[in-house]
C-alpha positions, 0 to 999 in steps of 0.5 A: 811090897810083896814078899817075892819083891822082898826075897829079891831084894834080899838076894841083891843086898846078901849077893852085894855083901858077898861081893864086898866081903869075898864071901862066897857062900853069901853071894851063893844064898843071895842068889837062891833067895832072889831067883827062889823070889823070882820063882814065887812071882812067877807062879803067882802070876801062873795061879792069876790067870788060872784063877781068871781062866775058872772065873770065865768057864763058870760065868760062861756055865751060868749063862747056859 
């Protein structure tokens, strides 16, 4: 499991336990550590395909 996939899950259970215990405090921390995962997935599905992009620009200059 990736560490994005952690800091969601890790959101859901402190939103979960927010809402069992009436904290609101928890519930508000379990929400910025799952968007905060979501945010990390999201950018590294962003540097992927710049990586990929750079791969097919140099392949395409050693052909020249």
């Amino acid at each position: 499991m990736m560490d994005n996939d952690l800091d969601q899950a890790k959101g859901r259970i402190k939103q979960a336990a927010g809402d069992l215990t009436d904290n609101d405090d928890l519930k508000r921390e379990g929400k910025t550590d799952e968007h905060a995962g979501k945010a990390k997935e999201f950018l590294g599905d962003v540097k992927d395909k710049l990586d990929d992009g750079v791969d097919k620009v140099k392949d395409a200059l050693k052909r020249d």
